[in-house]
C-alpha positions as a LaTeX table, in Angstrom:
\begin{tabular}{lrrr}
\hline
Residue & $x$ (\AA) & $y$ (\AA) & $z$ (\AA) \\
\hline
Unk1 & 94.74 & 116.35 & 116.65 \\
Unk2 & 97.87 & 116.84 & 113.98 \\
Unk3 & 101.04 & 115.69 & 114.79 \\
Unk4 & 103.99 & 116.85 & 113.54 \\
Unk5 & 105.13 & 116.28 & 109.76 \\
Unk6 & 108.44 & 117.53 & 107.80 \\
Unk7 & 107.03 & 120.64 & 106.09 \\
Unk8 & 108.63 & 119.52 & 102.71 \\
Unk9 & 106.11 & 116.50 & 103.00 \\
Unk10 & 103.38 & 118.92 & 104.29 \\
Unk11 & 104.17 & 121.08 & 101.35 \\
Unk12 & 103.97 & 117.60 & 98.89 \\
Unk13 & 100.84 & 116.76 & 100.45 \\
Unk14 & 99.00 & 119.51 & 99.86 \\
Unk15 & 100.50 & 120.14 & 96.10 \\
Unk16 & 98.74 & 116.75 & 95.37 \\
Unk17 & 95.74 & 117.22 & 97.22 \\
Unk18 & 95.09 & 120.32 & 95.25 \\
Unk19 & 95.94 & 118.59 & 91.81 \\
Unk20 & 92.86 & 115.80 & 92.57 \\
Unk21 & 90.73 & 118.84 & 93.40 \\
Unk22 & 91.43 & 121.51 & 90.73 \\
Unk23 & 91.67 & 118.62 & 88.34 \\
Unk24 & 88.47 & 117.16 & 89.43 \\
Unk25 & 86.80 & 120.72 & 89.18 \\
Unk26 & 87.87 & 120.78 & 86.02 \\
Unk27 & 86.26 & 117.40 & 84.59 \\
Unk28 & 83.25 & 118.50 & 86.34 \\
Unk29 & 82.81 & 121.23 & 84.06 \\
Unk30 & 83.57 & 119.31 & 81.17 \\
Unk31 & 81.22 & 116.87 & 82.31 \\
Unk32 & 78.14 & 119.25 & 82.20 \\
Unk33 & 79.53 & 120.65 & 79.34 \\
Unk34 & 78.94 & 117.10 & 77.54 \\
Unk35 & 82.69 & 116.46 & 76.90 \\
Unk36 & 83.27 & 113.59 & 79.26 \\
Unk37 & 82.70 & 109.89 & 78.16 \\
Unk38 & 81.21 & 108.40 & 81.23 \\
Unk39 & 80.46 & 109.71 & 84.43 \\
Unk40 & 82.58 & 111.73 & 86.89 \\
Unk41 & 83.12 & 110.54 & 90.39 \\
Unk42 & 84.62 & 113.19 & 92.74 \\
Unk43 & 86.89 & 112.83 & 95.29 \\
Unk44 & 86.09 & 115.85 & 97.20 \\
Unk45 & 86.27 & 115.40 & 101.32 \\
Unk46 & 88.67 & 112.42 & 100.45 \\
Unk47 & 91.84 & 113.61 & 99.64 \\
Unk48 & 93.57 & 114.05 & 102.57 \\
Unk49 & 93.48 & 110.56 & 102.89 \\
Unk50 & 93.95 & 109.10 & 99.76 \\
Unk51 & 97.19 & 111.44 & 99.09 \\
Unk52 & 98.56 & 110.57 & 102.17 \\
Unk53 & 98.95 & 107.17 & 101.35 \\
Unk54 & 99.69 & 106.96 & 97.61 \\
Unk55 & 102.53 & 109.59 & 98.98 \\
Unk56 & 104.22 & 107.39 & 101.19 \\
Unk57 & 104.12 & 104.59 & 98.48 \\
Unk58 & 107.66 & 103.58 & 97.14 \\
Unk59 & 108.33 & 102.12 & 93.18 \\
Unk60 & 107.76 & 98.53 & 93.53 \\
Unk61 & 104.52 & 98.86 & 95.91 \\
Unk62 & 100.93 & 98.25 & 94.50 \\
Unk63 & 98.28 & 100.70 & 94.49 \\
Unk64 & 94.81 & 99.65 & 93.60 \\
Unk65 & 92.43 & 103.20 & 93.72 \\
Unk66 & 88.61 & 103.41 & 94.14 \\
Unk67 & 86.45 & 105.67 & 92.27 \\
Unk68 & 87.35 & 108.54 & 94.90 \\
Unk69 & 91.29 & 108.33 & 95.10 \\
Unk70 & 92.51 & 111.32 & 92.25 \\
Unk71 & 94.48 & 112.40 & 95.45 \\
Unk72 & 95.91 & 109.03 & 95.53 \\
Unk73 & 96.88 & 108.68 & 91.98 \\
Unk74 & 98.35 & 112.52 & 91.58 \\
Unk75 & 100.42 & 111.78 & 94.67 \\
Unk76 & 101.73 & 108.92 & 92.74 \\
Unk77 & 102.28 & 110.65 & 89.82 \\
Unk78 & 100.04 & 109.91 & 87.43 \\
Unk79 & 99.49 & 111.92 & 84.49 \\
Unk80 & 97.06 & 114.83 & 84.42 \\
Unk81 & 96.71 & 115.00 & 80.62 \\
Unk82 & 95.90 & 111.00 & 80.95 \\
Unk83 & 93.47 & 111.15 & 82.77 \\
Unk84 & 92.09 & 113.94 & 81.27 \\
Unk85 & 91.98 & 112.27 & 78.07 \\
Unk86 & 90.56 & 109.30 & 79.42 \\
Unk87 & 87.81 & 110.96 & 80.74 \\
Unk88 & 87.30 & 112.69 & 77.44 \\
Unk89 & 87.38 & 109.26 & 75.30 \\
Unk90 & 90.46 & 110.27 & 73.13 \\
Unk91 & 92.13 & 107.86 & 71.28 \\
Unk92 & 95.58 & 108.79 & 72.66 \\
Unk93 & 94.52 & 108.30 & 76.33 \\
Unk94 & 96.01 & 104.98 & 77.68 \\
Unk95 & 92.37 & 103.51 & 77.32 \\
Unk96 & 92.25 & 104.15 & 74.15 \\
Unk97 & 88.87 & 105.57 & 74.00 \\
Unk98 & 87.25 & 102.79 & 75.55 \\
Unk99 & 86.18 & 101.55 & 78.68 \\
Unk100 & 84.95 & 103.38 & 81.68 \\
Unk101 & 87.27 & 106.09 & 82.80 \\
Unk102 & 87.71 & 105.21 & 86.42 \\
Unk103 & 89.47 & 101.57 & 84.91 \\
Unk104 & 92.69 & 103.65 & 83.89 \\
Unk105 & 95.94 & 102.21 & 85.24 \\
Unk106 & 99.20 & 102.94 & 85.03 \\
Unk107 & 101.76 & 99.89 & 85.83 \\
Unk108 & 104.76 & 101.80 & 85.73 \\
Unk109 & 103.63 & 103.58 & 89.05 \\
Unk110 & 102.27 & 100.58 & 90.42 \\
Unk111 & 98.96 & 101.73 & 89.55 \\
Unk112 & 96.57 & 99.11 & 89.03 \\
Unk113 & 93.32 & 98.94 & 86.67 \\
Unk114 & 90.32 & 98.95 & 89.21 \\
Unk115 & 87.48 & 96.47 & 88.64 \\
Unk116 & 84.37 & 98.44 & 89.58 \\
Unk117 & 82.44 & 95.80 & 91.72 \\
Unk118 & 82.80 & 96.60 & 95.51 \\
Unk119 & 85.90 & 95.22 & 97.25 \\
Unk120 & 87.39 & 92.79 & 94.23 \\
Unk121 & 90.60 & 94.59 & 94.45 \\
Unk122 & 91.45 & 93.03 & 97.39 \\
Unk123 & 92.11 & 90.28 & 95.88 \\
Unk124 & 93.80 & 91.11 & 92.83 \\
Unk125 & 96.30 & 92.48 & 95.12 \\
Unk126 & 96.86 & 89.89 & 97.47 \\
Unk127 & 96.92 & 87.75 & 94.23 \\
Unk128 & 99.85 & 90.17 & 92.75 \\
Unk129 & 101.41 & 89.73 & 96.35 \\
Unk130 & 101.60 & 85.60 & 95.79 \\
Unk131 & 102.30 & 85.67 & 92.81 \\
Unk132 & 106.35 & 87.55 & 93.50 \\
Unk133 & 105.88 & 85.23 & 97.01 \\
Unk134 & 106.32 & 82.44 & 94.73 \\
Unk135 & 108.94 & 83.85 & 92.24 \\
Unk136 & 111.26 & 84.78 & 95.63 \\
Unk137 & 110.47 & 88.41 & 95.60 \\
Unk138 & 108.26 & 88.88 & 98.72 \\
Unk139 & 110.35 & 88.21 & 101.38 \\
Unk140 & 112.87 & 89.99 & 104.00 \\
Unk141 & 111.83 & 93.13 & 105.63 \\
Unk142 & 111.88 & 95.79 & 103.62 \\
Unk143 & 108.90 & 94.69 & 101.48 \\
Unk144 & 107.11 & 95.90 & 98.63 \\
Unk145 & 103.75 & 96.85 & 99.85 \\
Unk146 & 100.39 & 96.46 & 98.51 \\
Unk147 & 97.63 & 99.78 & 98.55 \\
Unk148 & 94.07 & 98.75 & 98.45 \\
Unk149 & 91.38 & 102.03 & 98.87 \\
Unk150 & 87.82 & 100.68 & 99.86 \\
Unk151 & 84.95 & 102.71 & 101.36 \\
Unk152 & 82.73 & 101.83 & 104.23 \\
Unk153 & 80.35 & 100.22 & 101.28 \\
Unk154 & 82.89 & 98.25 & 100.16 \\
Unk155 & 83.37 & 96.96 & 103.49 \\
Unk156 & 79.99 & 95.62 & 103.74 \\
Unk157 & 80.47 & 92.99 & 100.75 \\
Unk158 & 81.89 & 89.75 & 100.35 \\
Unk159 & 84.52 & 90.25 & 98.31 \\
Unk160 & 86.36 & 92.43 & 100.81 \\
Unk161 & 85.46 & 90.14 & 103.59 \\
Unk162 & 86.59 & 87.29 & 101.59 \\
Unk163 & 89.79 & 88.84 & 100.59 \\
Unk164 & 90.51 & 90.87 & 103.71 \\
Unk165 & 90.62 & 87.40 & 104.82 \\
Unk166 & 92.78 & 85.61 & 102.39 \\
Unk167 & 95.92 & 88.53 & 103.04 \\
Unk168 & 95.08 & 88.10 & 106.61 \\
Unk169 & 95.71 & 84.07 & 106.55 \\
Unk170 & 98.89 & 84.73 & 103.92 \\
Unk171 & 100.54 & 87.47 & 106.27 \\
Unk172 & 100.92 & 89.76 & 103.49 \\
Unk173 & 102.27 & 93.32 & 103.32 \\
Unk174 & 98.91 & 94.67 & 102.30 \\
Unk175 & 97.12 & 97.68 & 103.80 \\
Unk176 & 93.91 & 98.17 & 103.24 \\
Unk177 & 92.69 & 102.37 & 103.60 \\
Unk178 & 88.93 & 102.26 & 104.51 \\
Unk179 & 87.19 & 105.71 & 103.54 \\
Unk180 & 84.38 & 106.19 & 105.96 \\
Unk181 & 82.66 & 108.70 & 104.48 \\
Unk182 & 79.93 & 108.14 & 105.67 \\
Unk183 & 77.68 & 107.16 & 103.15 \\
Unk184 & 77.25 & 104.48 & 100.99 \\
Unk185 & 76.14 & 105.89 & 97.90 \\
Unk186 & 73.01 & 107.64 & 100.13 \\
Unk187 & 72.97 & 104.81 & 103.01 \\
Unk188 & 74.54 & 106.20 & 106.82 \\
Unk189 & 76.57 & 104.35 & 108.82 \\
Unk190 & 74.24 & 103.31 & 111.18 \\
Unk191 & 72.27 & 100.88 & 108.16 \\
Unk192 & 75.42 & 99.83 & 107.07 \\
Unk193 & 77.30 & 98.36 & 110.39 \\
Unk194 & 76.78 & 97.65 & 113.96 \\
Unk195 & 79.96 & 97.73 & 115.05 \\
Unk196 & 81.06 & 100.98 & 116.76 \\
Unk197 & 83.90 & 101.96 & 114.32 \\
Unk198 & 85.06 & 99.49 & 110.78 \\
Unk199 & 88.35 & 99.24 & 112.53 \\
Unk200 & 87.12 & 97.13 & 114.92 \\
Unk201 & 86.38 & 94.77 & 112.50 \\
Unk202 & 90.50 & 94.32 & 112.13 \\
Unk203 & 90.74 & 92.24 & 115.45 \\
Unk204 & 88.52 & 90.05 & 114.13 \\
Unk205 & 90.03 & 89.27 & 110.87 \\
Unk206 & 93.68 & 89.41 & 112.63 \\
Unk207 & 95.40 & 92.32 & 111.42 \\
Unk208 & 96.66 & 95.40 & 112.91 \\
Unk209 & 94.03 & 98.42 & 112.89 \\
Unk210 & 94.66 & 102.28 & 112.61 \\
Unk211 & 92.56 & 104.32 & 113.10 \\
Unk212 & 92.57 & 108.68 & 111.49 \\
Unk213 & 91.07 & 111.97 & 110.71 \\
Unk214 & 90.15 & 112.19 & 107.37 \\
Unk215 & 89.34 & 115.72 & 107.49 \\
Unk216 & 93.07 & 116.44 & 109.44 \\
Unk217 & 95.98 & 116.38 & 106.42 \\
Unk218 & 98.87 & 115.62 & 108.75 \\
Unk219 & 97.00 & 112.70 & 110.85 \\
Unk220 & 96.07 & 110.99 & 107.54 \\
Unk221 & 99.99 & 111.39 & 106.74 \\
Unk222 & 101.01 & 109.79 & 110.24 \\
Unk223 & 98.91 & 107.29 & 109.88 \\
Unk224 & 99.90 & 106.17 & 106.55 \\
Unk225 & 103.27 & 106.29 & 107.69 \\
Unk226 & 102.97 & 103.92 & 110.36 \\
Unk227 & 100.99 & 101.30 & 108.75 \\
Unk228 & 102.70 & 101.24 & 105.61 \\
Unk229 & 106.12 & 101.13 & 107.09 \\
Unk230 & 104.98 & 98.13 & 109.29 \\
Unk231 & 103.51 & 95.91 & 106.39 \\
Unk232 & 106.88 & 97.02 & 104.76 \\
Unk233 & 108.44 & 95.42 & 107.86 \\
Unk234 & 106.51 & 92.02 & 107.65 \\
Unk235 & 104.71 & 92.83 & 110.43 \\
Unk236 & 101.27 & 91.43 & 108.18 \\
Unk237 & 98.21 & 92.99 & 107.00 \\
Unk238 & 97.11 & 96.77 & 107.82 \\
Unk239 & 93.90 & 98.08 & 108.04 \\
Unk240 & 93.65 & 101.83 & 108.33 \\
Unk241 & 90.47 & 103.79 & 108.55 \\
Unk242 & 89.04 & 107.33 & 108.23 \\
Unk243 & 86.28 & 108.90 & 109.09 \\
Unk244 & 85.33 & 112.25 & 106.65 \\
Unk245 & 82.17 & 113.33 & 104.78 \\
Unk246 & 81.85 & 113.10 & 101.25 \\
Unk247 & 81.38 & 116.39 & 100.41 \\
Unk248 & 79.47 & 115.99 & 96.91 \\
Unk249 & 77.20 & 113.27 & 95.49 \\
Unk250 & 77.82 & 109.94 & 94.88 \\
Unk251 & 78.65 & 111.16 & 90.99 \\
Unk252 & 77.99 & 114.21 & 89.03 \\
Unk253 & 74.42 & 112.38 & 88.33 \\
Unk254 & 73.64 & 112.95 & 91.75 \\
Unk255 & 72.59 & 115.59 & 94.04 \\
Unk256 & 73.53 & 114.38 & 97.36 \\
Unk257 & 70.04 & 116.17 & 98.89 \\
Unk258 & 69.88 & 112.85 & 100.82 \\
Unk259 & 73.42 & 114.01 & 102.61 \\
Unk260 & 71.61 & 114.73 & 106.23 \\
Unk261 & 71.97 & 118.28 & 107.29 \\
Unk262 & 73.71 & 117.83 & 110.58 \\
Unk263 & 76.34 & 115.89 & 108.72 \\
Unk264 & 77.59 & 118.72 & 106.38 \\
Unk265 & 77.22 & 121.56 & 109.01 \\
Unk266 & 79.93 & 119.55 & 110.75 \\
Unk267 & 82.05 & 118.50 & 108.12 \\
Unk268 & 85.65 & 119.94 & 107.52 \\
Unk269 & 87.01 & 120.35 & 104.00 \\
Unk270 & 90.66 & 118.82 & 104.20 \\
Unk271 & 91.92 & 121.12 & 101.51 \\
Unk272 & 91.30 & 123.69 & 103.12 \\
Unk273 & 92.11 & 122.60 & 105.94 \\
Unk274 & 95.63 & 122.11 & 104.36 \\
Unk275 & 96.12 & 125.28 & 102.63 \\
Unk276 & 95.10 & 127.36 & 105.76 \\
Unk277 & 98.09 & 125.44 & 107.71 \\
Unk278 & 100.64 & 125.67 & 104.73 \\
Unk279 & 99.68 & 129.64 & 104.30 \\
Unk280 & 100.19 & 130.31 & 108.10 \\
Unk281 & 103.28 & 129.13 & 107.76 \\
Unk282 & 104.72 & 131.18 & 104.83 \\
Unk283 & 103.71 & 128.90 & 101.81 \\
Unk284 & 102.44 & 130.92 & 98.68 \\
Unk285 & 98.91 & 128.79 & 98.19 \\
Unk286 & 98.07 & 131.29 & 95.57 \\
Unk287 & 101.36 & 130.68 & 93.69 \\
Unk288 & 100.64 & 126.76 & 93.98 \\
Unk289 & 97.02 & 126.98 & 92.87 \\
Unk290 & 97.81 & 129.17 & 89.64 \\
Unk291 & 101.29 & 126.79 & 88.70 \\
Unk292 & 98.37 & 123.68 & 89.12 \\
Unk293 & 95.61 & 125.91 & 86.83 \\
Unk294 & 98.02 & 126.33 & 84.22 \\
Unk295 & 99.47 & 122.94 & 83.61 \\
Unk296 & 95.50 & 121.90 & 83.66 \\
Unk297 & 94.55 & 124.68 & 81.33 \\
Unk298 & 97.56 & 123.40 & 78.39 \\
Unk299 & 96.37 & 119.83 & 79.53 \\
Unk300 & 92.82 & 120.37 & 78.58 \\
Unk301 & 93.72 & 122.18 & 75.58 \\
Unk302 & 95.94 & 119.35 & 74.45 \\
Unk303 & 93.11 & 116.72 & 75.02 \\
Unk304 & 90.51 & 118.53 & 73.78 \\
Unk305 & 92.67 & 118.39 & 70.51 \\
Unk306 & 93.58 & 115.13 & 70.54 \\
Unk307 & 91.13 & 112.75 & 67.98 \\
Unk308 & 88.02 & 110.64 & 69.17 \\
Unk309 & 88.91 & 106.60 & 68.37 \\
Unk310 & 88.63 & 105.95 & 64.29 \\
Unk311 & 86.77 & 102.49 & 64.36 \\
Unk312 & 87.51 & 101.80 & 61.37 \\
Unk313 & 91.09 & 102.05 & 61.69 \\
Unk314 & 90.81 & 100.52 & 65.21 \\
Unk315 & 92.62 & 96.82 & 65.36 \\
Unk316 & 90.45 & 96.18 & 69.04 \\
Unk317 & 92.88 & 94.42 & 70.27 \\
Unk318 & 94.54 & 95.60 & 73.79 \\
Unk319 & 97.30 & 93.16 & 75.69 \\
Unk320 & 96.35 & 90.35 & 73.02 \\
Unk321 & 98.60 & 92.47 & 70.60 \\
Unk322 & 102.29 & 90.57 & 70.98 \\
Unk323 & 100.02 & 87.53 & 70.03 \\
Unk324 & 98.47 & 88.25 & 66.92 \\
Unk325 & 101.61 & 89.91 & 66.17 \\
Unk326 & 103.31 & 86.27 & 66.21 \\
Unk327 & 100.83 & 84.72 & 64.69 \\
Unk328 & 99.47 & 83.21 & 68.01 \\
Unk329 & 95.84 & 83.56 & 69.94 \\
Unk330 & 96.27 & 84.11 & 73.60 \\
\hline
\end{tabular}
C-alpha cells in the first residue's frame, strides 16, 4: 500500500526514475547498434527502489551501486553524458576508455567505483566507514551514512555475509538495500534461500530489517526514509529489502525466456506505476519525458563525437599520476 509522500519528492522521484529508464533505453540501442564497449545491464523493474534511496542520500554519505542502480546514481546526480561516454569507451569519459562500464564512480557524489564480484562492496564501505571512525568523523547523531545495493544473489555469497557481519559487530551507519528480484541471473528464489523472506536474515546478523514494495514508488521512498534516517541516528546497521521482478534479462546478452510466465503476468512496472500517479494528479509526464529525451539526444550527440583513447598518446597511468609526477612510485 503507498503512504503518503510530499509531492515535490514524488515529483523528484519519478524525474529520476525516468532518467535511469530513458537513459538505459537509450544505451540499449546503442548497444545493438555496436557502439557500446562492454555489455549493458538494465535496471528496468528496479528503479523505484534504487532512486528512492540514492534520493534520500545527503553530501557526505556513501553510495556503492550494483549493476542495476542507474535510478540510484541519476537520483544522485550523476552525469548523463558520463555515463554515456563510459559506456561508449571515449577517452573523455571519467574511465578514460577503459575498464568495464559499470566500474564508473564519481567521488564527489559519494559515488563509489563498484567491484563486480557479488557482495565485496560491503566491505569497502564499512571499510570507508572506519576509516573517518578513526580520524573522529563518525560519531554523534547526525551521521554520514553508508549506501550499499545488493541483490538476492548477492545475498547468497560470502562476501556479503562476511561483511554484513563486520558493520553489524562495528555498529555502523550502513544500510544495506537488498533487490529481490527475483532471480539470480536465471535462478528463483526458492533455489536460492530457505528462509521465508531475506529480511529475516537481519535478526540473525543483528540489525534492524525493513521490509518494501519494489514495484510501489512511494513505499520504496518511505522506506528509505526510515532506515536511512535511523543509521543517520546511530541507531546501527539497516537492512532494507524489496521484492520486484526484473523485467529484462540478466544483460542485453540475454533473453530472459527462463523468466517463468506466472512471474511476469504478475509483475508491475514501477515507472509506470509512477507516472500514472504523478499524471492523476496534474503533473505533465509528457513534458518531463520530452525535457529528459532532449538532454539525452545532445548527450549522445556529444559522446558520439567525443575521440576513442589514442594509445599511443595514452600515459596508462590513473591515481598513480601525482607520483610519477614527483618523481615517486606509489
Amino acid at each position: 500500500m503507498s503512504q503518503a509522500i510530499d509531492q515535490d519528492l514524488r515529483i523528484q522521484h519519478c524525474q529520476a526514475m525516468l532518467r535511469a529508464r530513458r537513459l538505459e533505453d537509450r544505451l540499449r540501442s546503442l548497444y545493438y547498434r555496436g557502439e557500446v564497449a562492454g555489455g549493458v545491464y538494465l535496471g528496468k523493474g528496479q528503479e523505484a527502489f534504487s532512486a528512492a534511496h540514492g534520493l534520500t542520500l545527503r553530501d557526505g554519505d556513501l553510495f556503492a551501486p550494483a549493476i542495476r542502480d542507474m535510478g540510484g546514481r541519476m537520483a544522485r546526480g550523476e552525469s548523463m553524458l558520463n555515463a554515456l561516454r563510459v559506456h561508449l569507451g571515449r577517452a573523455t569519459g571519467s574511465m578514460r576508455g577503459r575498464d568495464g562500464n559499470v566500474h564508473r564512480s564519481d567521488f564527489a557524489k559519494g559515488i563509489l567505483p563498484m567491484i563486480s564480484h557479488l557482495g565485496t562492496m560491503v566491505a569497502t564501505v564499512a571499510g570507508a566507514l572506519l576509516a573517518r571512525r578513526l580520524r573522529g568523523d563518525l560519531s554523534g547523531t547526525d551521521l554520514p551514512v553508508g549506501l550499499c545495493s545488493l541483490g538476492d544473489g548477492a545475498m547468497g555469497t560470502g562476501a556479503a555475509h562476511e561483511g554484513i557481519n563486520l558493520v553489524a559487530v562495528e555498529r555502523l551507519p550502513v544500510v544495506i538495500m537488498v533487490a529481490n528480484n527475483q532471480l539470480a541471473y536465471s535462478t528463483t528464489n526458492d533455489r536460492s534461500f530457505a528462509c521465508r523472506d531475506l529480511v529475516d536474515r537481519a535478526l540473525g546478523y543483528g540489525i534492524a530489517g525493513h521490509s518494501c514494495n519494489g514495484e510501489d514508488p512511494d513505499d520504496c521512498l518511505a522506506t528509505a526514509q526510515r532506515a536511512i534516517a535511523a543509521a543517520r541516528a546511530g541507531e546501527g546497521p539497516q537492512m532494507v529489502v524489496a521484492r520486484m521482478l526484473r523485467l529484462t534479462g540478466h544483460g542485453e546478452h540475454d533473453d530472459a525466456t527462463y523468466t517463468p510466465p506466472e512471474l511476469m503476468a504478475q509483475a508491475k512496472d514501477c515507472v509506470e506505476v509512477a507516472c500514472t500517479r504523478l499524471q492523476e494528479s496534474g503533473v505533465d509526464i509528457d513534458a518531463m519525458t520530452a525535457e529528459i529525451d532532449a538532454a539525452i539526444d545532445a548527450a549522445v550527440e556529444q559522446a558520439l563525437g567525443d575521440p576513442s583513447p589514442d594509445p599511443d598518446h595514452e600515459d596508462w597511468c590513473a591515481y598513480s599520476e601525482r607520483w610519477l609526477d614527483q618523481g615517486l612510485r606509489p
